[in-house]
Steps between C-alpha positions, in 0.01 A plus 500: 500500500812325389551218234776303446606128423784262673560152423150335490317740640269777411495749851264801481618739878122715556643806758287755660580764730167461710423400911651198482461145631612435808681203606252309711255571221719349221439054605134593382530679236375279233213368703136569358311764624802614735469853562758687619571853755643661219251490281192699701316702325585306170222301327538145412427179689824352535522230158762697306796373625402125540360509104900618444608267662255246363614581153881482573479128655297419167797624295699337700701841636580650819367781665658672801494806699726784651310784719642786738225677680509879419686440169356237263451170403672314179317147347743315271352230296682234322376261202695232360602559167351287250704266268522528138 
């Protein structure tokens, strides 16, 4: 997890070191209940991501992904900064 601030921007980089997302996979990856190979045998029903993302479009941010198969995938998320 990394924090850190540039101008006008709050950005928040989320790494793992799991499966990873492949790249066919990654056009769908904020769709509801999308399920994907990499995560068998993992509970959930596939609303995670798209409440993420859900909450970044409210706050007006950006959310966007980076995945290598075998090595990891990083999420960096990026709020405006608010005005005094």
């Amino acid at each position: 997890l990394q924090v850190h601030c540039t101008p006008g921007w709050l950005i928040c980089n989320v790494a793992d070191q799991g499966k990873g997302i492949s790249a066919e996979e990654l056009p769908d990856l904020f769709r509801q209940y999308r399920r994907f190979s990499s995560a068998h045998g993992v509970d959930g029903i596939g609303l995670g991501l798209s409440m993420v993302k859900a909450v970044v479009d409210h706050h007006e941010g950006k959310i966007e992904c980076r995945s290598v198969v075998g090595k990891g995938t990083t999420f960096s998320l990026r709020f405006p900064l608010l005005e005094d």
